[in-house]
C-alpha positions in Angstrom: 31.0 35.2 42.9 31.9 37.8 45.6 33.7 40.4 42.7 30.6 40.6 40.9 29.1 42.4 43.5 31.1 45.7 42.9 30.7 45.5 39.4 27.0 44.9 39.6 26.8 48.0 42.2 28.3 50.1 39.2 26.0 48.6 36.6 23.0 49.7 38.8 24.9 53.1 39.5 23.3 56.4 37.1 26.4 56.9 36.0 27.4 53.3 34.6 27.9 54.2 30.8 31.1 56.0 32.2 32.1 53.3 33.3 34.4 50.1 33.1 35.7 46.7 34.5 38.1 44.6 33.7 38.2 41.1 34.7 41.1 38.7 34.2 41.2 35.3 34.6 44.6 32.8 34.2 42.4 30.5 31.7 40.3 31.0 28.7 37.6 28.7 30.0 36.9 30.4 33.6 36.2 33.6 31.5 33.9 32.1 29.2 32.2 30.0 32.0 31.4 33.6 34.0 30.4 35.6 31.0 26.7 34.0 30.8 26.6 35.2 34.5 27.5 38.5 34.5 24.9 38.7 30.9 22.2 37.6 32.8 22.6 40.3 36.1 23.0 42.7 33.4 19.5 42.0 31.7 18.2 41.8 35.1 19.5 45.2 36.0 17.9 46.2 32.7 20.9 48.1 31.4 22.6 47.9 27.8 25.6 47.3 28.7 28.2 45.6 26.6 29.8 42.5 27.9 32.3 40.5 26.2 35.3 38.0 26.3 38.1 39.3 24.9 40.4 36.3 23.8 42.4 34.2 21.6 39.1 32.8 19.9 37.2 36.3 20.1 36.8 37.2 15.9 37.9 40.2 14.7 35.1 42.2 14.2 34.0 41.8 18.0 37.0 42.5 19.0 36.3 45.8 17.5 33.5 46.3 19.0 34.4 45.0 22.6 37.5 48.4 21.5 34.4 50.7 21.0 31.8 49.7 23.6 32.5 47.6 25.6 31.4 47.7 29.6 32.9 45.1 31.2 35.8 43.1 29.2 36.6 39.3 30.3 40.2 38.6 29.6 43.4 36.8 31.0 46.5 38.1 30.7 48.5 37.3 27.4 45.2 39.4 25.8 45.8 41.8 28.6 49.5 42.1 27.4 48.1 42.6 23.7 45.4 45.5 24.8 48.6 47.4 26.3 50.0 47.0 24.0 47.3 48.8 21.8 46.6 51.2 24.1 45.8 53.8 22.2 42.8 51.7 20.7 41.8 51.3 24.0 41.6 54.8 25.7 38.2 55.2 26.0 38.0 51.8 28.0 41.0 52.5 30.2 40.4 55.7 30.8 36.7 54.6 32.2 38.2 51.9 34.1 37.2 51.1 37.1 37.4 48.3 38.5 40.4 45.1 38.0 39.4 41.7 39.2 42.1 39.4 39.5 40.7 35.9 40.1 42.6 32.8 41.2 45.4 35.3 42.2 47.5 32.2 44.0 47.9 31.1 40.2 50.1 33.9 39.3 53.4 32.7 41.2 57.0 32.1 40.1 57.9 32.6 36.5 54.7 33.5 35.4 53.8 35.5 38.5 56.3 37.9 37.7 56.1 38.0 34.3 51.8 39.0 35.1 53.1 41.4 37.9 54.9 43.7 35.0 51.8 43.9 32.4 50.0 44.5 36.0 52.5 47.6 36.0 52.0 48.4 32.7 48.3 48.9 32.9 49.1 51.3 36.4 51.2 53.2 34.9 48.7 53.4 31.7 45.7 54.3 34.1 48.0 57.0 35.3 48.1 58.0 31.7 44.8 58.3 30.5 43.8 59.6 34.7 41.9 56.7 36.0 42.6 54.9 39.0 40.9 51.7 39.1 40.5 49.5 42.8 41.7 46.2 42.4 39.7 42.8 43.9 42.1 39.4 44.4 40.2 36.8 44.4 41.5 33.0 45.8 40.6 30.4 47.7 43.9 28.5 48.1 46.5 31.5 49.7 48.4 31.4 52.6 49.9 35.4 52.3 46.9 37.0 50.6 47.9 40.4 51.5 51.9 40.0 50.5 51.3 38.4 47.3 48.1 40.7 46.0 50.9 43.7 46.3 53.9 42.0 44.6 51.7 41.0 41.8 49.8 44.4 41.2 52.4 47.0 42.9 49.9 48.5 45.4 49.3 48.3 49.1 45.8 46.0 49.4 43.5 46.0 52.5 42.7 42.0 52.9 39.5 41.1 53.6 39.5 37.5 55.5 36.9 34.6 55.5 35.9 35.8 58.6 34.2 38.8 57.4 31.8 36.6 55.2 28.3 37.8 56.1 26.5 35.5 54.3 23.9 33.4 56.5 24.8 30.0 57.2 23.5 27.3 59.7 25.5 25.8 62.7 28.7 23.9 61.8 29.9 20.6 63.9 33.5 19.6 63.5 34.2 15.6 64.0 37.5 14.4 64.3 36.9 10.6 63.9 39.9 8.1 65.2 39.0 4.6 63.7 38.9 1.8 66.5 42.1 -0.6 66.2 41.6 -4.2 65.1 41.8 -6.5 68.2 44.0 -8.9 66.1 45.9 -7.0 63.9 46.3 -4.1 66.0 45.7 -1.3 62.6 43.3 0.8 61.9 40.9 0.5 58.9 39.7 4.2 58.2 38.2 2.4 55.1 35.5 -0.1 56.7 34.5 2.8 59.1 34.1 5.8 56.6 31.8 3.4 54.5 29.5 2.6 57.8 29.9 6.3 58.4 29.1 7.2 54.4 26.3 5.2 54.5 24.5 6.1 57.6 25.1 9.8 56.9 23.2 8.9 53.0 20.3 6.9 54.4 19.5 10.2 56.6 17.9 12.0 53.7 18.3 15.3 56.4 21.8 15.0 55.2 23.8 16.2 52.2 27.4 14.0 52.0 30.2 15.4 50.5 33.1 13.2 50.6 37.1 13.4 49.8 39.4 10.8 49.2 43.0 10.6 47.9 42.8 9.3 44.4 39.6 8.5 42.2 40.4 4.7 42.5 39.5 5.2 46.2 36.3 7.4 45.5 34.5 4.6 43.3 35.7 1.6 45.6 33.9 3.9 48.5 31.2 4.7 46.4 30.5 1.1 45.5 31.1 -0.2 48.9 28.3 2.2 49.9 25.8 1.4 47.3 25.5 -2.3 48.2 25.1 -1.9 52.0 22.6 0.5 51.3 21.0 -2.0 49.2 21.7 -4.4 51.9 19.8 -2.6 54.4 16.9 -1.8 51.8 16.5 -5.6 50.9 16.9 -7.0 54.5 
């Protein structure tokens, strides 16, 4: 995941044990399913640094500990509200802070957008407080106004950083538009029959990995099924 990067730079950094990161996430189960990650660059960086999730489920006693030492904190934000709220039990970690990931940003809209835009607030003005001034990452995948939502949420100006910017390596990319052919009798088209001849000549190139969408799930195991058997059509004959 592209925020990691940041926080890994900072882990590797001399200075790490003076510093935090906080990473919220809208559910309890995206921070749990990220925590074995960010454990295992931290062993492979070789540093001792405390990670935790900091949650509903999280038992007292680590939560005292995640208080005390912890490095980087995994949290969403009715725990986040919580922390503020108790900030005085968390000045060493706020006052080290910094880094805030916010990921799945496009989650935080409406109601619940603004009610996460004033504990976002809070914690600025609580930085201010204890002198740190953290850089905040957005992070989503499914955003039409990056830019103008990632300031009404956190109350900062934010520099986007678009797709296009990605410089990962990756291998040529060929765009198809496919019109199916019209029935000579009925005049429709059946997008069905040919995405199934198209499904399964793309499968029995092994050069090929096939990722298919469909509309509902119904659709996805007719298609599937459909493609099995002329595959095993084709094997047998």
């Amino acid at each position: 995941v592209i925020y990691m990067l940041p926080i890994l730079e900072m882990l590797a950094s001399k200075k790490w044990e003076q510093s935090t990161a906080l990473v919220i996430f809208p559910q309890k189960a995206l921070a749990q399913d990220q925590l074995e990650r960010f454990i295992d660059f931290g062993q492979a960086l070789r540093k001792n640094a405390k990670i935790g999730v900091y949650d509903g489920d999280t038992l007292p006693e680590q939560r005292t500990t995640l208080r005390r030492k912890s490095t980087i904190l995994l949290t969403n934000p009715d725990m986040l509200h919580l922390i503020l709220a108790n900030h005085s039990m968390w000045a060493r970690f706020l006052s080290q802070l910094r880094y805030v990931v916010v990921d799945e940003a496009h989650v935080y809209s409406g109601v619940f957008g603004s009610h996460v835009s004033f504990i976002f607030r809070r914690l600025n003005r609580l930085c201010r407080y204890y002198r740190s001034s953290p850089q905040y990452i957005g992070c989503s995948g499914t955003i039409a106004n990056p830019r103008e939502h990632m300031q009404k949420l956190i109350g900062y100006s934010v520099e986007l950083v678009p797709p296009t910017a990605n410089g990962a390596p990756s291998g040529e990319r060929l765009v198809v538009f496919w019109n199916p052919a019209r029935n000579a009798k009925t005049g429709k088209r059946n997008s069905f029959f040919e995405t199934t001849q198209l499904l399964t000549r793309l499968v029995s190139d092994t050069t090929f990995r096939c990722l298919c969408f469909v509309r509902a799930r119904v659709s996805g195991e007719v298609l599937s099924k459909s493609v099995v058997d002329r595959l095993v059509e084709t094997k047998n004959g």
